[in-house]
MARVEXPA-790610 format. One line per field, with one value per atom (N, C-alpha, C, O): residue in one letter; chain; x, y, z. Coordinates in steps of 0.05 Angstrom, whole numbers. Layout:
BEGIN
firo c(a;...)
drennu c(A;...)
east c(X;...)
north c(Y;...)
up c(Z;...)
END
This chain:
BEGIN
firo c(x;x;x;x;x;x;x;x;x;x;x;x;x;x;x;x;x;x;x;x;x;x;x;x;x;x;x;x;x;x;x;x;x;x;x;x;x;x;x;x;x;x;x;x;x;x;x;x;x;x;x;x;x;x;x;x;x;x;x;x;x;x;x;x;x;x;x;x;x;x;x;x;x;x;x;x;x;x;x;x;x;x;x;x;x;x;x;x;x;x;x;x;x;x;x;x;x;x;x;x;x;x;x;x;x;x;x;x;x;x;x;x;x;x;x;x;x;x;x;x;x;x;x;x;x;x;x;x;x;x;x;x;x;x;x;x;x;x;x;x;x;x;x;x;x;x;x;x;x;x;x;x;x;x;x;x;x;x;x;x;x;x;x;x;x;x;x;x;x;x;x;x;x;x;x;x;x;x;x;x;x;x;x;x;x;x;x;x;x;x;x;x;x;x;x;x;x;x;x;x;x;x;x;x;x;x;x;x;x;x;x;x;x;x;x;x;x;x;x;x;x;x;x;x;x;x;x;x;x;x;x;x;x;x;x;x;x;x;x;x;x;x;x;x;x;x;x;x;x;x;x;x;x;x;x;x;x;x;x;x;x;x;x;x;x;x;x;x;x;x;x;x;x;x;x;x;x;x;x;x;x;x;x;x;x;x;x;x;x;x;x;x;x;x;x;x;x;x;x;x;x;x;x;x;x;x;x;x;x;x;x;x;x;x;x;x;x;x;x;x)
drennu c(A;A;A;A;A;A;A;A;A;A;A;A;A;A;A;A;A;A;A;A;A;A;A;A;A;A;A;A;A;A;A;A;A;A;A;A;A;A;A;A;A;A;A;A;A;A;A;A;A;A;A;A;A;A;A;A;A;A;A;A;A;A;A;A;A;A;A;A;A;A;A;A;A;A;A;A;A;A;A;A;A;A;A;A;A;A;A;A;A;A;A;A;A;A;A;A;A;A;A;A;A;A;A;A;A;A;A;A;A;A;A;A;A;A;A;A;A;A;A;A;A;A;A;A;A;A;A;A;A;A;A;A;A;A;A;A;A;A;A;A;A;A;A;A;A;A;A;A;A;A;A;A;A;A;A;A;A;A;A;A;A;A;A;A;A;A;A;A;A;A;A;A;A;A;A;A;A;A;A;A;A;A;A;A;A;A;A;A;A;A;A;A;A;A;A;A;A;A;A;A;A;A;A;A;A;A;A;A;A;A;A;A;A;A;A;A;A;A;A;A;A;A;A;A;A;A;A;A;A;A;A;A;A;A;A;A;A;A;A;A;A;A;A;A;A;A;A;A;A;A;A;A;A;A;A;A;A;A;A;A;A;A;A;A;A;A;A;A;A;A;A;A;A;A;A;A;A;A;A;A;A;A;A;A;A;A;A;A;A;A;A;A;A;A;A;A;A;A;A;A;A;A;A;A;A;A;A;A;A;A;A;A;A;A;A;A;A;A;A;A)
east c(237;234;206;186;205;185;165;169;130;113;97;97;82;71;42;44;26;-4;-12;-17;-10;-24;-46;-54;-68;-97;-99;-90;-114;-124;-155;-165;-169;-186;-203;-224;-193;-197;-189;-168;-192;-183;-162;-139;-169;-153;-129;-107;-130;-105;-86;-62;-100;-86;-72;-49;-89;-73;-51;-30;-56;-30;-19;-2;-9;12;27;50;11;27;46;68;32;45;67;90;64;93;117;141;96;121;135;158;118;134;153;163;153;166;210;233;197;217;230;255;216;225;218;237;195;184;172;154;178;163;137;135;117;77;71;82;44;23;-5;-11;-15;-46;-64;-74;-68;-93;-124;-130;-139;-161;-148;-129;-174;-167;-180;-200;-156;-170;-194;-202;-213;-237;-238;-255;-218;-218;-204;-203;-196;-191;-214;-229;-221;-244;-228;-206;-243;-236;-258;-266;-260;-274;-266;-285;-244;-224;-233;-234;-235;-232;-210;-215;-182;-162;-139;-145;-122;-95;-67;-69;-48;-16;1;7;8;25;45;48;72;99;112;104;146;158;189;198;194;217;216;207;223;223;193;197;162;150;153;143;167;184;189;174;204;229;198;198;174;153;134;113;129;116;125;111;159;159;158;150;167;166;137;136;114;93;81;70;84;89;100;94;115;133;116;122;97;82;52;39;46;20;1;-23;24;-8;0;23;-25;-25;-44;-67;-29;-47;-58;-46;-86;-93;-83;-81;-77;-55;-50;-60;-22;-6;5;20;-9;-8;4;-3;20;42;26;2;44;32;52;77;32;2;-9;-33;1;-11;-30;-39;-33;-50;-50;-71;-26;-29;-19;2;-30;-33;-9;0;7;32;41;59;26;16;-15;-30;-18;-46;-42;-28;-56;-71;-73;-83)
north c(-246;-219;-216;-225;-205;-192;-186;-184;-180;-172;-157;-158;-140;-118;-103;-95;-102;-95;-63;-61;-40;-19;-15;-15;-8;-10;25;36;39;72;65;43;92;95;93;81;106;115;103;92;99;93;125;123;142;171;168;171;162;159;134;137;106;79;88;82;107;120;138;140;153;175;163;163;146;120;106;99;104;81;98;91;128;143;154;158;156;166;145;148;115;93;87;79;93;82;108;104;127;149;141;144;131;120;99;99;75;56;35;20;29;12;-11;-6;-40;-56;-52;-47;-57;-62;-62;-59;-67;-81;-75;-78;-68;-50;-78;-92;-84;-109;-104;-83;-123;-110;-120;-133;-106;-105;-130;-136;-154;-173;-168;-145;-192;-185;-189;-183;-200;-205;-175;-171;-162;-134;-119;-121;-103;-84;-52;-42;-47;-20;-4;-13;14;27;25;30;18;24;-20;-43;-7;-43;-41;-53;-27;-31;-27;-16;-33;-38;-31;-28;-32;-45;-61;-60;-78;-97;-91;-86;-90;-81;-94;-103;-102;-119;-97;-75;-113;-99;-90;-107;-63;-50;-33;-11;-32;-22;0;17;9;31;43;63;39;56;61;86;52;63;73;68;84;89;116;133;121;146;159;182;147;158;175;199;158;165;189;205;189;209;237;256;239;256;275;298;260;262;277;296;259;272;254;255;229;202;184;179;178;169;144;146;116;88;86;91;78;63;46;46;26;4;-4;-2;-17;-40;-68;-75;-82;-106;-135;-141;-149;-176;-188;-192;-194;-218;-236;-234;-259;-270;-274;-279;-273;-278;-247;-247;-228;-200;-198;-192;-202;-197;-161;-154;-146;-118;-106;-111;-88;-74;-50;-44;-38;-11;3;-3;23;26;57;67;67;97;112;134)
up c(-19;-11;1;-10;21;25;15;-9;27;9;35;59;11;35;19;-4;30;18;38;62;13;26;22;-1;48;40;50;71;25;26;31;34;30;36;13;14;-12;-39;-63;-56;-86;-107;-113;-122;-107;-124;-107;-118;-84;-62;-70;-70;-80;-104;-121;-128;-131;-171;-163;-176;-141;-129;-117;-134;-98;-90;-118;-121;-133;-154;-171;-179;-176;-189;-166;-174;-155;-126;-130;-134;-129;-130;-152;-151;-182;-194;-216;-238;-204;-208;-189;-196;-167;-140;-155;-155;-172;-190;-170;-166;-155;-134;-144;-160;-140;-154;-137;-113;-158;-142;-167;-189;-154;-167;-151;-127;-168;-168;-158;-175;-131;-128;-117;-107;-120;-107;-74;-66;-59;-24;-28;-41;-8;5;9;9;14;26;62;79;63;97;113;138;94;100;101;82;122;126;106;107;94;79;53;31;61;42;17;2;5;-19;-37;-28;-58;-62;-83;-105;-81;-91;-63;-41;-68;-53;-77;-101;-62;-70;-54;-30;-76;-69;-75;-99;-53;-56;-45;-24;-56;-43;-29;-36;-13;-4;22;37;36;52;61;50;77;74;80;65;106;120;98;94;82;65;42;40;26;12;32;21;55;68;64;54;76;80;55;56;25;4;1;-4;4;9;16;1;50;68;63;77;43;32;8;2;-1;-22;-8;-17;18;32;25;25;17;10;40;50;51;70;63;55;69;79;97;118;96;120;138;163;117;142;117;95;132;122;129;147;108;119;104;82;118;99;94;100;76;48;51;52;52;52;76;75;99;123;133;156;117;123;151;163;165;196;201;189;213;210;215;238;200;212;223;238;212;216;206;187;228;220;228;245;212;212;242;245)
END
């Protein structure tokens, strides 16, 4: 399956994503931000599956990622 890394701006925006996702029943996992990722935030999530389909869950909520980016190759998929 799939893997997918959302990078926020914030830690408060991390803790409100995880609580959005795992309300949805979303597998993740709370990581710190790569360091080869540029970002204010030194936490992320790691989620497997569909990023589309936890994005818009998100969106729905008014939590917005910076970008999103696959795992393990962190090649960029969407951005802000």
């Amino acid at each position: 399956m799939k893997e997918f890394i959302f990078i926020f701006k914030n830690t408060h925006s991390v803790l409100k994503a995880d609580e959005v996702l795992e309300k949805a029943l979303v597998e993740r996992e709370i990581i710190p931000t790569p360091k080869t990722i540029s970002s204010e935030c030194g936490l992320s999530i790691k989620v497997q599956g569909d990023f589309e389909y936890v994005l818009d869950l998100l969106k729905k909520d008014r939590i917005f990622p910076e970008k999103i980016v696959s795992f393990p190759n962190l090649e960029v998929l969407w951005k802000a």
